[in-house]
C-alpha positions as a Markdown table, in Angstrom:
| # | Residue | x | y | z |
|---|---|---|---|---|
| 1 | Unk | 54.9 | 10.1 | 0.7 |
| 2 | Unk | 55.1 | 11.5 | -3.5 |
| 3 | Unk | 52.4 | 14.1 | -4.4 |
| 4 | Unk | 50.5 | 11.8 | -5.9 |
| 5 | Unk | 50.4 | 9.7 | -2.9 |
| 6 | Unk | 49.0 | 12.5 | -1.2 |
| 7 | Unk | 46.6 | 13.3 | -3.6 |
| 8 | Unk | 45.3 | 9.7 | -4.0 |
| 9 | Unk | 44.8 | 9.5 | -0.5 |
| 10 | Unk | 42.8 | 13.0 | -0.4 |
| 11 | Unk | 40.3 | 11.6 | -3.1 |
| 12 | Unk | 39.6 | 8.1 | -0.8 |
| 13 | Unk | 39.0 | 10.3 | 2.1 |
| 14 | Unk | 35.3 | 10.8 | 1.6 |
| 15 | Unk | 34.2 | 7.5 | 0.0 |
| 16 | Unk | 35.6 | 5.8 | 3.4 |
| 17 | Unk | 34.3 | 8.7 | 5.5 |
| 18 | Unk | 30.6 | 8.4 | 4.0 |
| 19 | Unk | 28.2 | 6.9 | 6.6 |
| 20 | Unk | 27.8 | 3.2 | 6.6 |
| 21 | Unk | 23.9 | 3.7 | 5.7 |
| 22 | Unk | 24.9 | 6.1 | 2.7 |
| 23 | Unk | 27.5 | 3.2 | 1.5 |
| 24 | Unk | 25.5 | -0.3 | 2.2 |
| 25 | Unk | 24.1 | -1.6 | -1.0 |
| 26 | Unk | 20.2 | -1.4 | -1.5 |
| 27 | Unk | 19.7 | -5.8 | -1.0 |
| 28 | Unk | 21.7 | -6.0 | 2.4 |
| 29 | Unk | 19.5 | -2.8 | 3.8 |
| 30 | Unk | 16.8 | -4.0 | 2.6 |
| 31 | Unk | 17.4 | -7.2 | 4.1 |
| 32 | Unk | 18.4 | -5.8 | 7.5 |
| 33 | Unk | 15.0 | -3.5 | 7.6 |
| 34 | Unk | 12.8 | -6.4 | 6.6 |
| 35 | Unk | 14.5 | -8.5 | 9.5 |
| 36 | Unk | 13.9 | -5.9 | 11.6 |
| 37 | Unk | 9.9 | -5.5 | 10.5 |
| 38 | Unk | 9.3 | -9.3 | 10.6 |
| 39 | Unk | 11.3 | -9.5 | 14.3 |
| 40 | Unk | 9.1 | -6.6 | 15.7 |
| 41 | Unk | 5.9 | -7.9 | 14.0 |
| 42 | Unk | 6.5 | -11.3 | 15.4 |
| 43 | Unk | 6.8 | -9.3 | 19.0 |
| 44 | Unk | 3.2 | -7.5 | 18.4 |
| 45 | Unk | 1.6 | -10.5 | 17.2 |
| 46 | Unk | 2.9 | -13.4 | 19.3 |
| 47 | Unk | 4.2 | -11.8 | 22.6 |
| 48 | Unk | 2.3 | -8.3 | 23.3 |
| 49 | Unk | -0.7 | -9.7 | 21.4 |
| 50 | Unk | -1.7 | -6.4 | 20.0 |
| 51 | Unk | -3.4 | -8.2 | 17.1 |
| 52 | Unk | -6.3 | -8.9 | 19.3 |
| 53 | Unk | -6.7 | -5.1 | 20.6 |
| 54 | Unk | -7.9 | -2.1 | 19.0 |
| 55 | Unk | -4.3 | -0.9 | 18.3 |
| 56 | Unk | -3.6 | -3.7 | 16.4 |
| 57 | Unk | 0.0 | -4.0 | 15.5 |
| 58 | Unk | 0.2 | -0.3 | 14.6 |
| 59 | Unk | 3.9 | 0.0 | 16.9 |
| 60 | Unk | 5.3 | -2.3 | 14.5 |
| 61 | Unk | 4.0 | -0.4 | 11.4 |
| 62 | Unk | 4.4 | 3.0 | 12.4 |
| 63 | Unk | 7.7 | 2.6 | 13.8 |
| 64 | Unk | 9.2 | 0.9 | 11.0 |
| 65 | Unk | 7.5 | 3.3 | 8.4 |
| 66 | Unk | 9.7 | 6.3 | 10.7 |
| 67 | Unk | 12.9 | 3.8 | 10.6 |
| 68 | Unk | 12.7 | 3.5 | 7.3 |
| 69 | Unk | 11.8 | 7.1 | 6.3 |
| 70 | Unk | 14.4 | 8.7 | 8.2 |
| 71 | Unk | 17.6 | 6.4 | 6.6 |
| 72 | Unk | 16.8 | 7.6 | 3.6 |
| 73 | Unk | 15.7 | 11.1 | 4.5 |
| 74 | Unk | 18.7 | 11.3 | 6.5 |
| 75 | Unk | 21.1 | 9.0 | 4.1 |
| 76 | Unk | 19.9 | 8.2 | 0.7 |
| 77 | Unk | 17.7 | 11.0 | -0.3 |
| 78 | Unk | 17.7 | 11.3 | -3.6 |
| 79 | Unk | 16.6 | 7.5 | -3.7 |
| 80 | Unk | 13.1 | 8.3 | -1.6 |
| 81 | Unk | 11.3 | 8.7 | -5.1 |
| 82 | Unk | 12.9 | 5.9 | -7.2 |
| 83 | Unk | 13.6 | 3.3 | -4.3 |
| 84 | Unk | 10.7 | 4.4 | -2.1 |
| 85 | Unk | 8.6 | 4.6 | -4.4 |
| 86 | Unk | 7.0 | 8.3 | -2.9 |
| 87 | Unk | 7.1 | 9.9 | -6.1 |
| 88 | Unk | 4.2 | 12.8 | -7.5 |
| 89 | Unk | 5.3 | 11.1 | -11.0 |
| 90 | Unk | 1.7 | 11.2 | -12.4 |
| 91 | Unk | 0.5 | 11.1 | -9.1 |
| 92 | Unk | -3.3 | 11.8 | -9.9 |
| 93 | Unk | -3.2 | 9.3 | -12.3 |
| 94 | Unk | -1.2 | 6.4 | -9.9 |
| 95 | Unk | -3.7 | 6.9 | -7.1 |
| 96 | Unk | -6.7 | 6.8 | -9.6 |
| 97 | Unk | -5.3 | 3.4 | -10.9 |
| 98 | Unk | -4.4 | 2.3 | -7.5 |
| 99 | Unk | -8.0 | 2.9 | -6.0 |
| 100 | Unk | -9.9 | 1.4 | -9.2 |
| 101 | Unk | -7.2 | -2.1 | -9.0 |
| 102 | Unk | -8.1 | -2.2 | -5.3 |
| 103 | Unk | -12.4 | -1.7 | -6.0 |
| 104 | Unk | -11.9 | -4.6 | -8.6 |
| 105 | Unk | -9.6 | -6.6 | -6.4 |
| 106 | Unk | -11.6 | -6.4 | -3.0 |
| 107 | Unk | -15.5 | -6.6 | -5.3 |
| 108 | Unk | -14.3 | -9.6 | -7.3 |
| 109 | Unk | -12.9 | -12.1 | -5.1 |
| 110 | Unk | -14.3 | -10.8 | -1.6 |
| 111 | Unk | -17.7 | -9.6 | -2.1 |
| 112 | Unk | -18.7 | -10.9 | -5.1 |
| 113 | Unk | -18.7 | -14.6 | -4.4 |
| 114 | Unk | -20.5 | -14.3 | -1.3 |
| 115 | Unk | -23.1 | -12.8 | -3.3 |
| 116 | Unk | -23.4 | -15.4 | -6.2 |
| 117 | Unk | -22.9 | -18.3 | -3.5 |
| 118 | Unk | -26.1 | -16.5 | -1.6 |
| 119 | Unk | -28.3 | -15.5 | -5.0 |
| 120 | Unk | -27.4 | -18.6 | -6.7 |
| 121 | Unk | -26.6 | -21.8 | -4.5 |
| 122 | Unk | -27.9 | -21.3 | -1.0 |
| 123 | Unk | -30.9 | -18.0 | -1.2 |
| 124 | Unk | -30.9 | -18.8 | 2.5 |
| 125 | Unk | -27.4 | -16.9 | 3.3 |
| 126 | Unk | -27.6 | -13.6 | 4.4 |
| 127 | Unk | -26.3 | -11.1 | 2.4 |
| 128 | Unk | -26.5 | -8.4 | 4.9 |
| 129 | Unk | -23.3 | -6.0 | 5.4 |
| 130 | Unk | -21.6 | -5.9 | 8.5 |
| 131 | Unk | -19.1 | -2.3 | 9.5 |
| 132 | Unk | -16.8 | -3.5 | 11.8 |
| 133 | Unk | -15.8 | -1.1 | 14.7 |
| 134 | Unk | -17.9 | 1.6 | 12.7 |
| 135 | Unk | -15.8 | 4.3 | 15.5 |
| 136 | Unk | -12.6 | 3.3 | 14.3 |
| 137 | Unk | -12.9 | 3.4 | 10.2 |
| 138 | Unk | -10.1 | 6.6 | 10.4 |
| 139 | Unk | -8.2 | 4.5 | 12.9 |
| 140 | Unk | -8.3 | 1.6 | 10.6 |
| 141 | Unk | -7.4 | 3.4 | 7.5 |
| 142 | Unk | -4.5 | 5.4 | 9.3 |
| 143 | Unk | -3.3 | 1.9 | 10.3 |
| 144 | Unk | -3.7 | -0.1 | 6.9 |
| 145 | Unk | -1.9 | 3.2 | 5.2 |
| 146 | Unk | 1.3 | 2.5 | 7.4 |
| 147 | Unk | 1.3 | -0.6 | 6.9 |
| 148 | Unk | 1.1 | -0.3 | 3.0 |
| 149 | Unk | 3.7 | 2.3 | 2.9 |
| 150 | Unk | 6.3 | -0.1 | 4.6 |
| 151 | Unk | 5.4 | -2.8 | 3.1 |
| 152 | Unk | 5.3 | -1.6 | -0.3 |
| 153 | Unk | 8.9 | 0.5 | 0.4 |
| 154 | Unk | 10.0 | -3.2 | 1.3 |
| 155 | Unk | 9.4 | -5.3 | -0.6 |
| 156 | Unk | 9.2 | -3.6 | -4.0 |
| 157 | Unk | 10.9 | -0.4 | -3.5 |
| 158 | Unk | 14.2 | -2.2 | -2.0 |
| 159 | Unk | 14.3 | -5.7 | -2.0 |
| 160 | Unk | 13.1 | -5.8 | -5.6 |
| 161 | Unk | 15.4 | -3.1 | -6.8 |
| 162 | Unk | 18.2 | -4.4 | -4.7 |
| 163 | Unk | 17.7 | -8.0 | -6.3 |
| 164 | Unk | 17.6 | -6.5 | -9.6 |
| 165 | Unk | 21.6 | -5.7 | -9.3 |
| 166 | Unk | 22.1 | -9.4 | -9.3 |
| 167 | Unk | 19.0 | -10.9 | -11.6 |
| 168 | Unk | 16.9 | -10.2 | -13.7 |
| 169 | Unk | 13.9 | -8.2 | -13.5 |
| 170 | Unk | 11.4 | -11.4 | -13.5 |
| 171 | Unk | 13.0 | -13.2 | -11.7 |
| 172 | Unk | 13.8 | -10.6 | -8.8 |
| 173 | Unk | 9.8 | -10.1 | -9.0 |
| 174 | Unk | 9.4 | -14.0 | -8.2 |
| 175 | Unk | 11.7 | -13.7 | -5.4 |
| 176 | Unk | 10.3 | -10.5 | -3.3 |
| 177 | Unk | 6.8 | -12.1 | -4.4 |
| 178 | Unk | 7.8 | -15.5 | -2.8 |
| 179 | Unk | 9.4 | -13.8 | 0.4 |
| 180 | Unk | 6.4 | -11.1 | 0.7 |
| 181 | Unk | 4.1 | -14.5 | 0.8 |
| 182 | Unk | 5.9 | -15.9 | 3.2 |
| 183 | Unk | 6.1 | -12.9 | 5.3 |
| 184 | Unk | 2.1 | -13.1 | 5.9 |
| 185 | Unk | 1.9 | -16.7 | 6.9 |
| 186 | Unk | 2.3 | -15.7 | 10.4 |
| 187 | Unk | -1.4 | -15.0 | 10.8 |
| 188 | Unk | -2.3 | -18.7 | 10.0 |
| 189 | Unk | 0.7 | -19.6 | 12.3 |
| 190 | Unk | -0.6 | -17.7 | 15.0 |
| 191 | Unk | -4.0 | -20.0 | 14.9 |
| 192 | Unk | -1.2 | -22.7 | 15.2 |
| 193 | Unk | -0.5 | -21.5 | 18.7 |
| 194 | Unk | -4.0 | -20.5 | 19.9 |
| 195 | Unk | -6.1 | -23.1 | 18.2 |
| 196 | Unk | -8.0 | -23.5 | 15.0 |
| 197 | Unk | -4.9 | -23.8 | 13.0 |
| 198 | Unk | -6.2 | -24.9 | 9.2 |
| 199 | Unk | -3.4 | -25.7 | 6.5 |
| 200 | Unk | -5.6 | -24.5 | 3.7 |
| 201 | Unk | -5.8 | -21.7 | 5.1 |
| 202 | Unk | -2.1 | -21.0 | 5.7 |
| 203 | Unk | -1.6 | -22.6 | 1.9 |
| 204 | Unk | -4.3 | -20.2 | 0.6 |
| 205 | Unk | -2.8 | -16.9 | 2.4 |
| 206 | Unk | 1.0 | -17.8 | 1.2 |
| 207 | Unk | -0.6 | -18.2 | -2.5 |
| 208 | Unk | -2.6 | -14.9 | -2.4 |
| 209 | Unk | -0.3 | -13.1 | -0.9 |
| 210 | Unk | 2.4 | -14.4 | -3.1 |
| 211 | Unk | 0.5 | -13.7 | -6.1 |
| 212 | Unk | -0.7 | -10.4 | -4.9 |
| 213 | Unk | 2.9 | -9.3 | -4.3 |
| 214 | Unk | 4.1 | -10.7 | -7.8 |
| 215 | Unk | 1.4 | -8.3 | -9.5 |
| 216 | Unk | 2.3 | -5.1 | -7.3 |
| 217 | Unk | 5.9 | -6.0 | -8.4 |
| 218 | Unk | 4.9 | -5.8 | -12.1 |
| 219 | Unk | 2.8 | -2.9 | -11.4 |
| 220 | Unk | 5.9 | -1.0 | -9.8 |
| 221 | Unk | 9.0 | -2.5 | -13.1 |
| 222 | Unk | 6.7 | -2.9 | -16.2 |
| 223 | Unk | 3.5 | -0.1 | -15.9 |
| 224 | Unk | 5.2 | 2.4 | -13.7 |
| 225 | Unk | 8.6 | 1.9 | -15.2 |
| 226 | Unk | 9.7 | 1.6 | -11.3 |
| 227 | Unk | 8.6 | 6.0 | -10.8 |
| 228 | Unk | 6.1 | 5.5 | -8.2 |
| 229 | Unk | 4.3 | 3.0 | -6.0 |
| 230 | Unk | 2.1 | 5.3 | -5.0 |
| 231 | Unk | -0.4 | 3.6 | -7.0 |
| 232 | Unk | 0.3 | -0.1 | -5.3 |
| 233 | Unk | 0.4 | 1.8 | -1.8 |
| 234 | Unk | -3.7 | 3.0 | -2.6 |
| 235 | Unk | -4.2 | -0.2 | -4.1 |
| 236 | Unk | -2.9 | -2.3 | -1.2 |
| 237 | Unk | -4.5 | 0.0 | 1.2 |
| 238 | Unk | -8.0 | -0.4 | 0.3 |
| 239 | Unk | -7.8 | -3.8 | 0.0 |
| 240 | Unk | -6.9 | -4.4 | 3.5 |
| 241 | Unk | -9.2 | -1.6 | 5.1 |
| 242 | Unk | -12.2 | -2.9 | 3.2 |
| 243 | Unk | -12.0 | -6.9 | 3.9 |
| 244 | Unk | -10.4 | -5.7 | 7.4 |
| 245 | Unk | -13.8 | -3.3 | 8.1 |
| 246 | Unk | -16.5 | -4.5 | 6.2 |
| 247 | Unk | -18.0 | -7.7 | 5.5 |
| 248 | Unk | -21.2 | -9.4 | 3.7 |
| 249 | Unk | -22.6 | -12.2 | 5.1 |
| 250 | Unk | -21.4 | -14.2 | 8.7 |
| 251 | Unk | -18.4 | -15.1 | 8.2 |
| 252 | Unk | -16.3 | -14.2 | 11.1 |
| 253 | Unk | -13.5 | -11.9 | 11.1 |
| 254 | Unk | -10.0 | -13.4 | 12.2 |
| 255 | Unk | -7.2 | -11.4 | 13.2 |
| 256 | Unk | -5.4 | -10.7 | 10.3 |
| 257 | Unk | -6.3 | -10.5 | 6.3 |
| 258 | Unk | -9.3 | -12.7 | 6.1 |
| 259 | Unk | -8.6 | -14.3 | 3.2 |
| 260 | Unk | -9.7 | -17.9 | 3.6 |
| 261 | Unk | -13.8 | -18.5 | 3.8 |
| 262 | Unk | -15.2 | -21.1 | 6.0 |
| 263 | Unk | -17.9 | -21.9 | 3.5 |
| 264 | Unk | -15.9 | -24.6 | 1.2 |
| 265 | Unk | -18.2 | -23.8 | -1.5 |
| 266 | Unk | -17.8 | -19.8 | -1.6 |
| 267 | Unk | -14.2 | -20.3 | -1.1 |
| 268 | Unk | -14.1 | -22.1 | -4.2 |
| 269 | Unk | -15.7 | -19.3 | -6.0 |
| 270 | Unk | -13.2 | -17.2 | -4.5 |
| 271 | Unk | -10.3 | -19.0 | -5.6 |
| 272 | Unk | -11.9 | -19.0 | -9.2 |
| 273 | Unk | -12.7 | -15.5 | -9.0 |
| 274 | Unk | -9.4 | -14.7 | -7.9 |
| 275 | Unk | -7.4 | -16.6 | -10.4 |
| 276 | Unk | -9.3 | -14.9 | -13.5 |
| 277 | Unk | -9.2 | -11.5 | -12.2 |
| 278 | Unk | -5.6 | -11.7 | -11.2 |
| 279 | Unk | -4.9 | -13.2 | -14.8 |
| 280 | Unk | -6.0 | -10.0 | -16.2 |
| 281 | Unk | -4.7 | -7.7 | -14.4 |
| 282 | Unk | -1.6 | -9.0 | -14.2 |
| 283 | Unk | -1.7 | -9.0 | -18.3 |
| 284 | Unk | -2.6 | -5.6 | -18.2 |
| 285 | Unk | 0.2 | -3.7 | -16.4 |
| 286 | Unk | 2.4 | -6.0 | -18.2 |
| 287 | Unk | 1.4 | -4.8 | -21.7 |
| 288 | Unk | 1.1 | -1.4 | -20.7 |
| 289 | Unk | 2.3 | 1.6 | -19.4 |
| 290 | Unk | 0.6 | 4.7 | -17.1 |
| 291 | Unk | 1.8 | 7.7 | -19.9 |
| 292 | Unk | -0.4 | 5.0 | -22.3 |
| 293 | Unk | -3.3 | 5.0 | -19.8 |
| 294 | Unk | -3.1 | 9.1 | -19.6 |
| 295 | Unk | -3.2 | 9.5 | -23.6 |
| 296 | Unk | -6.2 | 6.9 | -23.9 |
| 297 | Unk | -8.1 | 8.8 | -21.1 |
| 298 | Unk | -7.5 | 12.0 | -22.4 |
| 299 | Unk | -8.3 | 11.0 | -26.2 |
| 300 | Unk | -11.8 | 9.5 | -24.4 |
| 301 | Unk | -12.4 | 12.7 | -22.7 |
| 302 | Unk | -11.7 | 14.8 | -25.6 |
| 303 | Unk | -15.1 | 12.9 | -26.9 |
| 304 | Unk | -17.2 | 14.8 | -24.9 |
| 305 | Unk | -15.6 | 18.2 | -24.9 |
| 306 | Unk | -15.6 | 18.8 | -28.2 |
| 307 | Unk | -18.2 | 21.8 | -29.6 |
């Protein structure tokens, strides 16, 4: 063997010695952790039937959320804040954004069209607010925080990024949109199995979730230039910890993200509701970024400061 045999050999070494969770590409890990979530989730829901408890299917969430956080902790750290999407990149102002998209999201097409269906069409629908399980709200949140930490790390953070090394941005949004919808179809599957299984319903949860997904995905490339989810985490978060824990009206809560209304005529409303407020907020974290939201808020508070 020639010197320079040797020394070729010498700089291999550690590329082939590096750990095969350092070395896979971002789309196949992604792929095997999201296998892994919808396989345990399936478990939760369909065999232990933890949906229907008050622990819900928090060993699926929690124990993916470790899973996840210790590959990369333990493999790929330095992609924990770009991939992962747990960055303090204008934290204060991601979190602020996150929690006023999730108000407007959850009011607008949740509560809101219950109350115009029971002010405007029928003055007979009550309109009172139910807290569900008022002794587990810090339960619930804890639970709906996993669960949008791992989702979020997913299907933005790595299958979005991983599908961008092979498409383009847009269209590796569509994708992980498409494949996040069709992760949450399960819950209308499960009515399937148990009874009171409604194809609307299923349609109507693959399309919001779908859409929802698409706009968190623009959220995460266009306005956070793909620094931080941590605004789509506190986003996604509230959303499902207020129409999980609080509702106006009757309408029953189902296991799962109650999406769907029984009333035709307010889930009409909804569907309206949800299409317009989606349009614009979907055209707003595409024209703009988070540093443009910081300068306008800080030229508007400058208003009121000055002597």
């Amino acid at each position: 063997m020639t010197v320079l045999e040797t020394g070729r050999e010498i700089e291999q070494r550690p590329a082939e010695s590096k750990p095969f969770l350092s070395r896979i590409e971002l789309l196949p890990l992604a792929l095997i952790l999201i296998t892994i979530a919808v396989v345990w989730r399936q478990i939760d829901i369909f065999i232990l039937g933890l949906g229907d408890t008050w622990m819900n299917i928090l060993p699926n969430k929690l124990f993916t959320m470790l899973i996840i956080l210790g590959i990369f902790w333990r493999y790929r750290r330095s992609e924990i804040e770009p991939i992962l999407g747990l960055s303090r990149n204008n934290l204060r102002t991601q979190l602020a954004m996150g929690t006023i998209i999730g108000l407007v999201m959850i009011f607008f097409m949740d509560s809101l069209p219950v109350i115009l269906y029971g002010t405007f069409i029928d003055t007979a629908y009550p309109l009172n607010l139910n807290i569900i399980a008022i002794n587990m709200l810090w339960y619930q949140f804890l639970f709906f925080l996993c669960n949008a930490v791992v989702e979020e790390s997913l299907f933005r953070g790595m299958l979005q990024n991983g599908l961008n090394t092979y498409t383009t941005p847009n269209r590796a949004i569509l994708i992980s949109a498409i494949i996040f919808g069709i992760y949450h179809v399960c819950w209308p599957i499960l009515k399937l199995l148990t009874g009171g299984f409604n194809a609307g319903e299923a349609f109507s949860m693959l399309l919001f979730s779908g859409i929802t997904g698409g706009f968190f995905g623009i959220y995460y490339e266009k306005f956070s230039s793909r620094k931080s989810l941590m605004g789509p985490i506190a986003a996604h978060t509230l959303i499902n910890f207020i129409n999980e824990n609080f509702k106006i009206g009757p309408e029953i809560a189902d296991q799962g993200p109650d999406l769907a209304f029984g009333n035709p005529a307010i889930l009409g409303i909804a569907a309206v509701m949800f299409l317009v407020t989606m349009t614009f907020l979907i055209a707003f974290v595409w024209r703009y970024r988070i540093e443009s939201v910081q300068v306008a808020w800080k030229k508007f508070v400058s208003v009121f400061t000055k002597e």
